[in-house]
N, CA, C and O atoms as CSV, one atom per row, in Angstrom:
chain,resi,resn,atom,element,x,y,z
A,1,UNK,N,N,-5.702,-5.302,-27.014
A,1,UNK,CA,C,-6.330,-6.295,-26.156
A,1,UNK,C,C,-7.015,-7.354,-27.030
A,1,UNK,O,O,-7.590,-6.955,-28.043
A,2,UNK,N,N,-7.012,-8.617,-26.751
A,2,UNK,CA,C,-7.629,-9.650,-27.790
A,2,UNK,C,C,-9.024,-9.588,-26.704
A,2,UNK,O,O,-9.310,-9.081,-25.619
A,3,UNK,N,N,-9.735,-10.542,-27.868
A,3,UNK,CA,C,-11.234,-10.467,-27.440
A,3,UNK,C,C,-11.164,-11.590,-26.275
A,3,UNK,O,O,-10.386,-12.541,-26.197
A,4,UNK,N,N,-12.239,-11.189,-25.361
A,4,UNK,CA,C,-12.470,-12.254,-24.125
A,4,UNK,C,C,-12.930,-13.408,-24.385
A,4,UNK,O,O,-12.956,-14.239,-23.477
A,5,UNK,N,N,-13.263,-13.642,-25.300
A,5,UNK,CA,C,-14.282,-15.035,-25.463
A,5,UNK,C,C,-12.710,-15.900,-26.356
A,5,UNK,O,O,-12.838,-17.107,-26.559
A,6,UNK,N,N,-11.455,-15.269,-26.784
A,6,UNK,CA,C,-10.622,-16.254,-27.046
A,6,UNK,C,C,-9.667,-16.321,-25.831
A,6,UNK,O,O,-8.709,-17.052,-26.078
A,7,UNK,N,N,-9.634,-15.715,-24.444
A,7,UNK,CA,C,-8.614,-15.784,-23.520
A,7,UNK,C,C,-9.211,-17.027,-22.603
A,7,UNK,O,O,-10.159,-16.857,-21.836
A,8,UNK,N,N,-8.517,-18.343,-22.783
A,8,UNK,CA,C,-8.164,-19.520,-21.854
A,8,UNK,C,C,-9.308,-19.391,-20.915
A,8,UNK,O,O,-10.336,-20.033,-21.129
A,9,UNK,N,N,-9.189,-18.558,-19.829
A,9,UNK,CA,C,-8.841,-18.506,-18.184
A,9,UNK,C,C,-11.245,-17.877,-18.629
A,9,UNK,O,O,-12.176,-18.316,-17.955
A,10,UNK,N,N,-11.375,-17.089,-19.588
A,10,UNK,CA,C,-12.759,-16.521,-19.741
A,10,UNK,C,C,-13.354,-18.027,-20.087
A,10,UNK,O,O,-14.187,-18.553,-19.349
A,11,UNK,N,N,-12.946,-18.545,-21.050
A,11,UNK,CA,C,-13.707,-20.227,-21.956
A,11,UNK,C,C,-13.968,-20.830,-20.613
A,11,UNK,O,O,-15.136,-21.142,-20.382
A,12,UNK,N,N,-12.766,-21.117,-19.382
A,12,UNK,CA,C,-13.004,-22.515,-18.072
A,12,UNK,C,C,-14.265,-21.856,-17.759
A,12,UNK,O,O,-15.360,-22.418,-17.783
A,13,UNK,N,N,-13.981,-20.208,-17.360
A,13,UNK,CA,C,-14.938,-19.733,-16.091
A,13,UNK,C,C,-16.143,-20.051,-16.754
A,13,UNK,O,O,-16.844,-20.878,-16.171
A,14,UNK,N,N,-16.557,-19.607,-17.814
A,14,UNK,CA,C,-18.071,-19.768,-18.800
A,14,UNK,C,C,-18.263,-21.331,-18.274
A,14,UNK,O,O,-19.141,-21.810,-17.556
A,15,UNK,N,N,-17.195,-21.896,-18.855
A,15,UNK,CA,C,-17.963,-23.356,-18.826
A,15,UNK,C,C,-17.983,-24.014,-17.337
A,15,UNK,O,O,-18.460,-25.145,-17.245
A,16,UNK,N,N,-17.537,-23.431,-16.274
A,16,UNK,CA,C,-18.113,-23.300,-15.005
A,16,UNK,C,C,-19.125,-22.899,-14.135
A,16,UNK,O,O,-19.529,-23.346,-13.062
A,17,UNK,N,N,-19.603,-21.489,-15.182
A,17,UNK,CA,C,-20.750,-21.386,-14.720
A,17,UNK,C,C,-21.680,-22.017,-15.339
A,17,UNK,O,O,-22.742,-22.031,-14.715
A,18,UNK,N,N,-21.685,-22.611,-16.453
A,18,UNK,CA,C,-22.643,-23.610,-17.183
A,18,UNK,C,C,-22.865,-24.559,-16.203
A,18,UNK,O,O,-23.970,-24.464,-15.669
A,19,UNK,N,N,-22.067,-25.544,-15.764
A,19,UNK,CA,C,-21.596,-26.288,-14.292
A,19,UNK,C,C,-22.318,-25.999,-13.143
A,19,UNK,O,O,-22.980,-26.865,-12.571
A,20,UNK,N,N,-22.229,-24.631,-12.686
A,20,UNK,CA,C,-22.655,-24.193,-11.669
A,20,UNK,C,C,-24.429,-24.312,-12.346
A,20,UNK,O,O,-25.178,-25.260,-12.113
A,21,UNK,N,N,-24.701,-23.365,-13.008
A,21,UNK,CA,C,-26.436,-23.559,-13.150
A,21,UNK,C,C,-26.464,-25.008,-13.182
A,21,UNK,O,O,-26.659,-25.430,-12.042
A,22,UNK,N,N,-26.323,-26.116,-14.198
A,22,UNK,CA,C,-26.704,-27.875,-13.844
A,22,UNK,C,C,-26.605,-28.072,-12.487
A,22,UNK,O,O,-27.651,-28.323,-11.888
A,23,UNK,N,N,-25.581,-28.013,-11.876
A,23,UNK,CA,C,-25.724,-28.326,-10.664
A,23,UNK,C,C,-26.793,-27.917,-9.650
A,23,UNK,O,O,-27.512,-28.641,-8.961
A,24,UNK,N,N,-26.718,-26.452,-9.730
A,24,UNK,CA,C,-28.254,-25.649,-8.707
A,24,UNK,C,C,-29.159,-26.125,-9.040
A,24,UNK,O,O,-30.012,-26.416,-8.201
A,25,UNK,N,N,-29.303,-26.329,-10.031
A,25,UNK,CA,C,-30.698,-26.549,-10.698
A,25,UNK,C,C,-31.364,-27.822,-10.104
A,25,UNK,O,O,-32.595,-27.810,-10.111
A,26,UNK,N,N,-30.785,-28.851,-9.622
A,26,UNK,CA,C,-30.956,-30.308,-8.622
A,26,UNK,C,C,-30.851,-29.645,-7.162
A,26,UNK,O,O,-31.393,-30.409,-6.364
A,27,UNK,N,N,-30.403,-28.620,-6.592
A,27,UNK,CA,C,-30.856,-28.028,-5.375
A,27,UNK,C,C,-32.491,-27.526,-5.080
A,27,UNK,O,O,-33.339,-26.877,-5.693
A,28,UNK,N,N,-32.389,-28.242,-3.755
A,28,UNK,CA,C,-34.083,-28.020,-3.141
A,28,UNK,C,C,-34.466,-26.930,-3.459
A,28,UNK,O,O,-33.783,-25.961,-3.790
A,29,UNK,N,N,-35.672,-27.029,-3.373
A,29,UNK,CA,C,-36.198,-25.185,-4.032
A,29,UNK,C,C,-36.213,-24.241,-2.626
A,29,UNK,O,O,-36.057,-23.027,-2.756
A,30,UNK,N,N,-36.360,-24.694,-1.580
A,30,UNK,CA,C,-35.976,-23.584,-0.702
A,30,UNK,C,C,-34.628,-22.753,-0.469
A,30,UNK,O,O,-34.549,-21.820,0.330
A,31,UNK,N,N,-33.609,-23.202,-1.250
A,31,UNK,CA,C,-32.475,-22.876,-1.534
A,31,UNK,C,C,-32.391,-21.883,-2.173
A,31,UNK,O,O,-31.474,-21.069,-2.062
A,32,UNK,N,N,-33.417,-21.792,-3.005
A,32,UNK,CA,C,-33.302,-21.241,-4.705
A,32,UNK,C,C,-33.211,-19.549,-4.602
A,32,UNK,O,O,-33.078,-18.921,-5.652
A,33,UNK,N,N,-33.268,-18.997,-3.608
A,33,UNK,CA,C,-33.235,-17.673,-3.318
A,33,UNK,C,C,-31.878,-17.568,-2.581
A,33,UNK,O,O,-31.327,-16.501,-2.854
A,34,UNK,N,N,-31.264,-18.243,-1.843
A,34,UNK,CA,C,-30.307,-18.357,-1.193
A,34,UNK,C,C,-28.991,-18.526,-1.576
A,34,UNK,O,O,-28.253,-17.639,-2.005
A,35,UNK,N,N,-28.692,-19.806,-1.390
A,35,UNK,CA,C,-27.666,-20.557,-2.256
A,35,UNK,C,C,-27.422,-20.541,-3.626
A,35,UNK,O,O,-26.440,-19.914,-4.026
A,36,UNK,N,N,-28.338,-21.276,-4.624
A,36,UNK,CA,C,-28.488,-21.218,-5.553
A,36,UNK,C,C,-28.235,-19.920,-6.270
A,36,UNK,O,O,-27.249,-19.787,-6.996
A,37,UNK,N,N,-29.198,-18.866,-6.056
A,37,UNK,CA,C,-29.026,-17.112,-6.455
A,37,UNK,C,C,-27.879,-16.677,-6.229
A,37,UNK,O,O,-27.457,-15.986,-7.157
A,38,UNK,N,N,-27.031,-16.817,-5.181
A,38,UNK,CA,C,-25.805,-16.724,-4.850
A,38,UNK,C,C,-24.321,-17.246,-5.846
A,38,UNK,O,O,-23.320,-16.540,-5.975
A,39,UNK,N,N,-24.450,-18.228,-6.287
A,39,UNK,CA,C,-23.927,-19.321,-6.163
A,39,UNK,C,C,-23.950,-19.284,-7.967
A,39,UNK,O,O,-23.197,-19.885,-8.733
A,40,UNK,N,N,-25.063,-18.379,-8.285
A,40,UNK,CA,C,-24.891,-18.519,-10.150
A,40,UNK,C,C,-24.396,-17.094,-10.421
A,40,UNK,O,O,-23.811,-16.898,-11.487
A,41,UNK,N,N,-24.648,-15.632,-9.187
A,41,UNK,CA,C,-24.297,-14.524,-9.269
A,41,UNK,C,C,-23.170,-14.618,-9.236
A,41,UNK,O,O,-22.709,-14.008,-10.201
A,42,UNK,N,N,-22.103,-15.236,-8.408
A,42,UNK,CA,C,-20.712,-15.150,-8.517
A,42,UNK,C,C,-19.902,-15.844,-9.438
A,42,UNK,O,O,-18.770,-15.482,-9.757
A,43,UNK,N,N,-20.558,-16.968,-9.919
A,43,UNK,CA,C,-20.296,-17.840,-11.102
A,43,UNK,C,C,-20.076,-16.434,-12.338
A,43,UNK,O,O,-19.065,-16.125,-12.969
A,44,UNK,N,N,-21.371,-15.845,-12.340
A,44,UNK,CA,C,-21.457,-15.327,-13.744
A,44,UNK,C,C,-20.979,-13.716,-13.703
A,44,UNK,O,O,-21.050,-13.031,-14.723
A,45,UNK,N,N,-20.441,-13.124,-12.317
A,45,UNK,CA,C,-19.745,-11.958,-12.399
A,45,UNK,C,C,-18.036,-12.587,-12.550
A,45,UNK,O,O,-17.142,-11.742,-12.533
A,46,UNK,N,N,-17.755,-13.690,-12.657
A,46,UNK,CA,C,-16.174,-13.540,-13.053
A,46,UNK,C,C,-15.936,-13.446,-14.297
A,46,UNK,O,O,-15.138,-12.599,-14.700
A,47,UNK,N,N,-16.595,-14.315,-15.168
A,47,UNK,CA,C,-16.909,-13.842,-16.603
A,47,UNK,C,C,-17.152,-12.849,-17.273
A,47,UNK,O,O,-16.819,-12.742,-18.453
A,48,UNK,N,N,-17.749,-12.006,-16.641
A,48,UNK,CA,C,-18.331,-10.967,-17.019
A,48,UNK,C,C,-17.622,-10.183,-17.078
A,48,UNK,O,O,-17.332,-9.563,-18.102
A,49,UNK,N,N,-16.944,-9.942,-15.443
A,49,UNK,CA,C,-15.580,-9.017,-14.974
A,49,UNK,C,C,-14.668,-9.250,-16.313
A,49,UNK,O,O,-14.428,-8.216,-16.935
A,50,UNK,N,N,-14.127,-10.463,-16.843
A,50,UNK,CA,C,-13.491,-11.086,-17.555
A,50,UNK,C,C,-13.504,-9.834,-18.389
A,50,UNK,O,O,-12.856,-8.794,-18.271
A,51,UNK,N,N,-14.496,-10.239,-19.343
A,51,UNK,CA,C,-15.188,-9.834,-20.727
A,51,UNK,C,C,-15.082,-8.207,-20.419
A,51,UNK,O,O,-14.426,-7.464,-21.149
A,52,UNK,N,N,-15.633,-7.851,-19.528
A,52,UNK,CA,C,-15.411,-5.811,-19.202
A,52,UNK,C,C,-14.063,-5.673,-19.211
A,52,UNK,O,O,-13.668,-4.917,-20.099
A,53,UNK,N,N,-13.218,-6.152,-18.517
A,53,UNK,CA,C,-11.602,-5.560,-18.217
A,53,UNK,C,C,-11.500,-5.878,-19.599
A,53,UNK,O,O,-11.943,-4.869,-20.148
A,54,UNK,N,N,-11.181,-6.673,-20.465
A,54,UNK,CA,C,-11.062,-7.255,-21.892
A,54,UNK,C,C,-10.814,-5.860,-22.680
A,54,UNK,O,O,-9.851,-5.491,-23.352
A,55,UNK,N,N,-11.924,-5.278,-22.384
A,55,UNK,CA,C,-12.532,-3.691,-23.208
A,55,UNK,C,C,-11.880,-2.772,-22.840
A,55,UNK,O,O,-11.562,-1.890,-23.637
A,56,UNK,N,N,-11.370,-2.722,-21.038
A,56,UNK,CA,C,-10.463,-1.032,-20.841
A,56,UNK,C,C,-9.603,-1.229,-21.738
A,56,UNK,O,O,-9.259,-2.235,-22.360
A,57,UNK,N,N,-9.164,0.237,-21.753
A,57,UNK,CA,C,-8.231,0.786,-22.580
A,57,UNK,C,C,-7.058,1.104,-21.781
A,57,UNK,O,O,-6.267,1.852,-22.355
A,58,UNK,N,N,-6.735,0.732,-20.600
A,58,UNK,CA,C,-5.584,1.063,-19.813
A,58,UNK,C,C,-5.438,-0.083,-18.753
A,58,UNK,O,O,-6.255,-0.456,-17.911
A,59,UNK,N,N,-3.772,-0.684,-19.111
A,59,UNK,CA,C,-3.960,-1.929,-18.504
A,59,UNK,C,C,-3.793,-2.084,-16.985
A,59,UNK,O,O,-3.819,-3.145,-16.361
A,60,UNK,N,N,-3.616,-0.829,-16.487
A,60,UNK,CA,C,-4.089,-0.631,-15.063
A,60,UNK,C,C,-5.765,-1.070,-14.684
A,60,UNK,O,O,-6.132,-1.915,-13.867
A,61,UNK,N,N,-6.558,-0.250,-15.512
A,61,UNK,CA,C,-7.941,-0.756,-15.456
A,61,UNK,C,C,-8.416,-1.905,-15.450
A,61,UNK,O,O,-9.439,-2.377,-14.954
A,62,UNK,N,N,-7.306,-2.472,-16.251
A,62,UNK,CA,C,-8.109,-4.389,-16.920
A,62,UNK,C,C,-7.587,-5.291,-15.697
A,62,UNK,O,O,-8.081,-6.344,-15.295
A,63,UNK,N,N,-6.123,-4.403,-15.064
A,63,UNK,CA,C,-5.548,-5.185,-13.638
A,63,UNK,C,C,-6.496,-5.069,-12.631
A,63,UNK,O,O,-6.614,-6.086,-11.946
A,64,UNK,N,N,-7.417,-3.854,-12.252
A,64,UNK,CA,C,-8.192,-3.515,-11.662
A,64,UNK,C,C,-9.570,-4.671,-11.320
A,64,UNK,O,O,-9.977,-5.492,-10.497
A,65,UNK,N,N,-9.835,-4.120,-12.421
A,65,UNK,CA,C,-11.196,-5.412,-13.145
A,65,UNK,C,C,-10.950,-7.058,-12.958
A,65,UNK,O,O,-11.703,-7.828,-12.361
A,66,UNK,N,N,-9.910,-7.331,-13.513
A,66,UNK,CA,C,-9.304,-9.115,-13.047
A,66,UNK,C,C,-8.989,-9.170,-11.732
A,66,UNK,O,O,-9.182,-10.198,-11.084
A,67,UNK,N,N,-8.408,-7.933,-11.135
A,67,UNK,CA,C,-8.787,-8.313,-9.326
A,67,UNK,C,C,-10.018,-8.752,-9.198
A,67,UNK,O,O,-10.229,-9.939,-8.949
A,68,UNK,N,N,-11.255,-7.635,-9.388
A,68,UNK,CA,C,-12.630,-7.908,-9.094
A,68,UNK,C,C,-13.040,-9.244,-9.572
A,68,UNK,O,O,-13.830,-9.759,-8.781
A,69,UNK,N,N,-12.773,-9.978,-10.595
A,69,UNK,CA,C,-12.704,-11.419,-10.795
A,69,UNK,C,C,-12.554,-11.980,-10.030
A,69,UNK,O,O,-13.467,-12.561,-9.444
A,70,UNK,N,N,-11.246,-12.049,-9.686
A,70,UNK,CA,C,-10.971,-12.544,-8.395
A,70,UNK,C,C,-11.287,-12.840,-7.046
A,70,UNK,O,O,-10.973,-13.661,-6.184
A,71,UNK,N,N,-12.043,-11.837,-7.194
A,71,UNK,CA,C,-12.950,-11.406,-5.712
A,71,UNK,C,C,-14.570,-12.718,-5.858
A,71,UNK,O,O,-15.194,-13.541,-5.188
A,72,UNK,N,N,-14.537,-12.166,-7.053
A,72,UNK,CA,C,-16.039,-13.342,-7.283
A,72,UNK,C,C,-15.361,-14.394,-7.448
A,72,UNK,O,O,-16.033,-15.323,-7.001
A,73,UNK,N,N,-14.425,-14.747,-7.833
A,73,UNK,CA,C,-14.269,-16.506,-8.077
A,73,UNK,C,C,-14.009,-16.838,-6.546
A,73,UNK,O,O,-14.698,-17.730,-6.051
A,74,UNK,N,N,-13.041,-16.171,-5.734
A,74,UNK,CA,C,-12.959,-16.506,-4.412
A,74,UNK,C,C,-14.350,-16.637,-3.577
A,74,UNK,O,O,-14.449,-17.595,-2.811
A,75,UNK,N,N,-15.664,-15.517,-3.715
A,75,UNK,CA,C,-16.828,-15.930,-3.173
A,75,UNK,C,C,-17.247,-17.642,-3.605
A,75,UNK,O,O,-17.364,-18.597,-2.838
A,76,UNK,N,N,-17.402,-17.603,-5.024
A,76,UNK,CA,C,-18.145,-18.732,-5.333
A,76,UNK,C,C,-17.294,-19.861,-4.805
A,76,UNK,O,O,-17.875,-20.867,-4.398
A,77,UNK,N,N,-15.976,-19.797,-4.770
A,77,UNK,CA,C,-15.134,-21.133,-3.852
A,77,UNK,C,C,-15.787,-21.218,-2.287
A,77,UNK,O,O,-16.122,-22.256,-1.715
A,78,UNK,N,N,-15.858,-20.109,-1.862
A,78,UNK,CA,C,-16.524,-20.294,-0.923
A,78,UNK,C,C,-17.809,-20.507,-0.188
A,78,UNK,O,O,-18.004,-20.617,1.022
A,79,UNK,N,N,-18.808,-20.545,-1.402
A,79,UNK,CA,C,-20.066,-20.845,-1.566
A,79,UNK,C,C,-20.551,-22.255,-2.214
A,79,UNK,O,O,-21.695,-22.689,-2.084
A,80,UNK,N,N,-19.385,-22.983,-3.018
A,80,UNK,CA,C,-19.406,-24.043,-3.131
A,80,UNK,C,C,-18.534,-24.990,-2.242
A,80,UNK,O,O,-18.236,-26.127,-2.606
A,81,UNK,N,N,-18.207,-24.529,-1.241
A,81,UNK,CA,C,-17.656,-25.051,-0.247
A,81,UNK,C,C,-19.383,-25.354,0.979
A,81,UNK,O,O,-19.897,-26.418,1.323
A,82,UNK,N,N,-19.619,-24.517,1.166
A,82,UNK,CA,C,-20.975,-24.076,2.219
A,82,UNK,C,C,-21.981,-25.534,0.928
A,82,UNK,O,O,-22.608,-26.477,1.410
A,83,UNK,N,N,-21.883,-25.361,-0.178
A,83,UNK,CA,C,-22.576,-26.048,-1.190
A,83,UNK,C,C,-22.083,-27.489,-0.733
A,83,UNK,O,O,-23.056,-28.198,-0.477
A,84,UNK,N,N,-20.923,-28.106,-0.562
A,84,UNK,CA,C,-20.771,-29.308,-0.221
A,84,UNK,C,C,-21.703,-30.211,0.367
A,84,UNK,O,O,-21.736,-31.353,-0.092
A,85,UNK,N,N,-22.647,-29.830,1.521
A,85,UNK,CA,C,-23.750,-30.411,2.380
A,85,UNK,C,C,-24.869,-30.750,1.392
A,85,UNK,O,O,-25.776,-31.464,1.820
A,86,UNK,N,N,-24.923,-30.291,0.015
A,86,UNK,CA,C,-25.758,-31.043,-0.603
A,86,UNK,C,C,-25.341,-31.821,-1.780
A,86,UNK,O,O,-25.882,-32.714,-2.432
A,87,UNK,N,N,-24.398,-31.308,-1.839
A,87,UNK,CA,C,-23.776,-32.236,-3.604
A,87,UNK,C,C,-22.338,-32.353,-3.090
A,87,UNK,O,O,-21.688,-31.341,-3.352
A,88,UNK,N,N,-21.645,-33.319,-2.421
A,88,UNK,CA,C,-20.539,-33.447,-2.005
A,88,UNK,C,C,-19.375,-33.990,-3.294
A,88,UNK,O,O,-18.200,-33.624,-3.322
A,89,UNK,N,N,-19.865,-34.707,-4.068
A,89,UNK,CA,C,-19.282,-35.211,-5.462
A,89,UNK,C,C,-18.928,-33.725,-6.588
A,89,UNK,O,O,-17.903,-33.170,-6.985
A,90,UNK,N,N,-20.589,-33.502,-6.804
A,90,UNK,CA,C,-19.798,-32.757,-7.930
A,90,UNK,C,C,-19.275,-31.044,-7.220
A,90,UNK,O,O,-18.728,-30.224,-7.957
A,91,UNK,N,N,-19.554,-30.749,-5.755
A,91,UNK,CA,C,-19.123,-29.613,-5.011
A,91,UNK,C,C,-17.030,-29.574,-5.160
A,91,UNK,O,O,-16.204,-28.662,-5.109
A,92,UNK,N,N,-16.951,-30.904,-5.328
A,92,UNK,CA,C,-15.965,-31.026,-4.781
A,92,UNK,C,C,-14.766,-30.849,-5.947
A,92,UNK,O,O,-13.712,-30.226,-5.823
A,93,UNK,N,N,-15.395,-31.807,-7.460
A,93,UNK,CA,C,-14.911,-31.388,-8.715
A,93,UNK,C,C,-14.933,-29.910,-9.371
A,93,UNK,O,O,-14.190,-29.553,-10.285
A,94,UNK,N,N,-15.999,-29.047,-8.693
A,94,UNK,CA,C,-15.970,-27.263,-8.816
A,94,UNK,C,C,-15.478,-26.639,-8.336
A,94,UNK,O,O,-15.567,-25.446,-8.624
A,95,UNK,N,N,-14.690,-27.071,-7.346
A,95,UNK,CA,C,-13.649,-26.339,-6.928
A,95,UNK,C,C,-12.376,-26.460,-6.839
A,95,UNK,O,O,-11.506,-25.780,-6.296
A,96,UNK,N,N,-12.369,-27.634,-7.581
A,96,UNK,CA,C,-10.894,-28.108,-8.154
A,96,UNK,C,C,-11.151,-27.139,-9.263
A,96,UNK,O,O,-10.482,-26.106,-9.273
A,97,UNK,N,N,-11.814,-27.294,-9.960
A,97,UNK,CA,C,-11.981,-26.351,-11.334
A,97,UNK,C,C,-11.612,-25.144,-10.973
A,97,UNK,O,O,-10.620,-24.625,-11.484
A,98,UNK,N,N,-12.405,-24.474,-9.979
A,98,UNK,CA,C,-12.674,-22.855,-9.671
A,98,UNK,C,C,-10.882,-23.012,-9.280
A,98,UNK,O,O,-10.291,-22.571,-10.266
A,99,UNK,N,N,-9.943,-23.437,-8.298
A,99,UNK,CA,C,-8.961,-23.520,-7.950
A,99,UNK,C,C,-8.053,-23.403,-9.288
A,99,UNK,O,O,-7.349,-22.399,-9.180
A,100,UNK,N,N,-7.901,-23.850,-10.096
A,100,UNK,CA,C,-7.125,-23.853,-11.472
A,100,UNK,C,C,-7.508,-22.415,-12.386
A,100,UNK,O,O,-6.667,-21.776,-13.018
A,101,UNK,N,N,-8.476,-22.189,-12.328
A,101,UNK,CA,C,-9.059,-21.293,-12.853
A,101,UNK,C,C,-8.478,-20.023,-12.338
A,101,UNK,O,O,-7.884,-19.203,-13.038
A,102,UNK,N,N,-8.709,-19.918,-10.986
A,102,UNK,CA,C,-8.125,-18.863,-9.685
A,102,UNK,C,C,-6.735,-18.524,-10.226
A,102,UNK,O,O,-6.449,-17.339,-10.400
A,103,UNK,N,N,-5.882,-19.462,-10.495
A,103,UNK,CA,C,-4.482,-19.425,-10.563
A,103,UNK,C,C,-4.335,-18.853,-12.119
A,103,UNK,O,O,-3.460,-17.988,-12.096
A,104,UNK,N,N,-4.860,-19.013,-13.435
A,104,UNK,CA,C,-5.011,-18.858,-14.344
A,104,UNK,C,C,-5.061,-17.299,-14.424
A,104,UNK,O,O,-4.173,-16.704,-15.034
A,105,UNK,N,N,-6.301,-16.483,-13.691
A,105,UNK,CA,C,-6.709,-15.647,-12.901
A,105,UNK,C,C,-5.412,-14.606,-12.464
A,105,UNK,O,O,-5.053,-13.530,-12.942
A,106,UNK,N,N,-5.100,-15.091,-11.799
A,106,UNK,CA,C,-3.835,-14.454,-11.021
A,106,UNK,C,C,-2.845,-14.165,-11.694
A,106,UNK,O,O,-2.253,-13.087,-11.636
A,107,UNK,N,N,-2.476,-15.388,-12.621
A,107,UNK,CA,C,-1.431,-15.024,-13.897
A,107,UNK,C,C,-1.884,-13.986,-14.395
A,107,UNK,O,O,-1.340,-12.896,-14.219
A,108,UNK,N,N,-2.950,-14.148,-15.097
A,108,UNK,CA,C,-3.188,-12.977,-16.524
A,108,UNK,C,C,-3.095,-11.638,-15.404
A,108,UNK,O,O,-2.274,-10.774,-15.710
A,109,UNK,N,N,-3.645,-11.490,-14.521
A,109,UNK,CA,C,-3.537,-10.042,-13.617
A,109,UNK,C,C,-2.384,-9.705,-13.694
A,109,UNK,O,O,-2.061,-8.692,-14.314
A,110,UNK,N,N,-1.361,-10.623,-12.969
A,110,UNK,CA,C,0.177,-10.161,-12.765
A,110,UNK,C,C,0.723,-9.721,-14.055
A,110,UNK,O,O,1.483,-8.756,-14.136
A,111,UNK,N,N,0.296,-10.508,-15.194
A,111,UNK,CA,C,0.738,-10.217,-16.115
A,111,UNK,C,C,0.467,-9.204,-16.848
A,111,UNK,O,O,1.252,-8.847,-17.726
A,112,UNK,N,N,-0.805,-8.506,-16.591
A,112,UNK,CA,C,-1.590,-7.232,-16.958
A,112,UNK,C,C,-0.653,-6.253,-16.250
A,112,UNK,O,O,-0.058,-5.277,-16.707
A,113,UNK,N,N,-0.672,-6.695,-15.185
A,113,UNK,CA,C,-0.391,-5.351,-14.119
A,113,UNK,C,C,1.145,-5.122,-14.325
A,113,UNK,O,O,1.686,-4.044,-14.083
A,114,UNK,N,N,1.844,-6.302,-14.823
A,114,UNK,CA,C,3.604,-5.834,-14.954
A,114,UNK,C,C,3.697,-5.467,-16.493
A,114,UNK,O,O,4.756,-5.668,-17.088
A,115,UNK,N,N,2.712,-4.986,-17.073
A,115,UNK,CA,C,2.848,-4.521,-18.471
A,115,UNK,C,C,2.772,-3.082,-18.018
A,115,UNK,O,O,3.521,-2.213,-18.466
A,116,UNK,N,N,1.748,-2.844,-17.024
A,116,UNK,CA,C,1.296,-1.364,-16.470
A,116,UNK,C,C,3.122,-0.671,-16.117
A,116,UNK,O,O,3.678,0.316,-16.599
A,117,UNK,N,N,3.381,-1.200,-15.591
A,117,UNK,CA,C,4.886,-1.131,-14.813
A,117,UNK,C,C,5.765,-0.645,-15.983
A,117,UNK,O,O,6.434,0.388,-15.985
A,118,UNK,N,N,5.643,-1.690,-17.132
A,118,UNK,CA,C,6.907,-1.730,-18.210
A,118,UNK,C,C,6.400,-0.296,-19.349
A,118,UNK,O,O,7.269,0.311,-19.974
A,119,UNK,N,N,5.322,-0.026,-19.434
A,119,UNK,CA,C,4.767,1.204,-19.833
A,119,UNK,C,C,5.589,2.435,-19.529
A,119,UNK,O,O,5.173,3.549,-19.847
């Protein structure tokens, strides 16, 4: 397994959630438990997910784990969607991002998971 911090699809998500905190960070503070908390938790569990599957030792596991990615990048699309009503500009460039990213996402899984197969 190569390290996570050189796989493509880990570098966007990081520098998305970098994205995501600048951005919250100009959200009202009554948000800041809500939205915001939300909104940097799912940002920073796809990365993370990333970086853990990276480490199993069975590429069933790491297919496993890049689902769960998946699962958080799909929340935060959908939380920066609900996010639109306050930052309609840059809501709208993060999920073009998160969208490319998603697909990036999906590759490396399929591609994890049809190694599981060829095993």
């Amino acid at each position: 397994m190569q390290r996570f911090t050189e796989l493509k699809v880990w570098q966007r998500s990081h520098s998305l959630t970098l994205d995501i905190y600048r951005l919250t960070a100009g959200y009202p503070p009554e948000e800041r438990f809500g939205l915001v908390s939300q909104l940097r938790r799912a940002a920073v569990s796809v990365g993370a997910n990333l970086a853990e599957g990276a480490k199993r030792r069975s590429s069933a596991d790491y297919a496993r784990v890049l689902n769960i990615a998946e699962g958080s990048l799909a929340e935060l699309e959908s939380l920066l969607m609900l996010g639109r009503f306050l930052d309609e500009k840059h809501a709208a460039r993060l999920l073009t991002e998160a969208d490319e990213i998603a697909r990036m996402l999906s590759s490396l899984r399929k591609r994890v998971a049809q190694s599981t197969l060829d095993s």
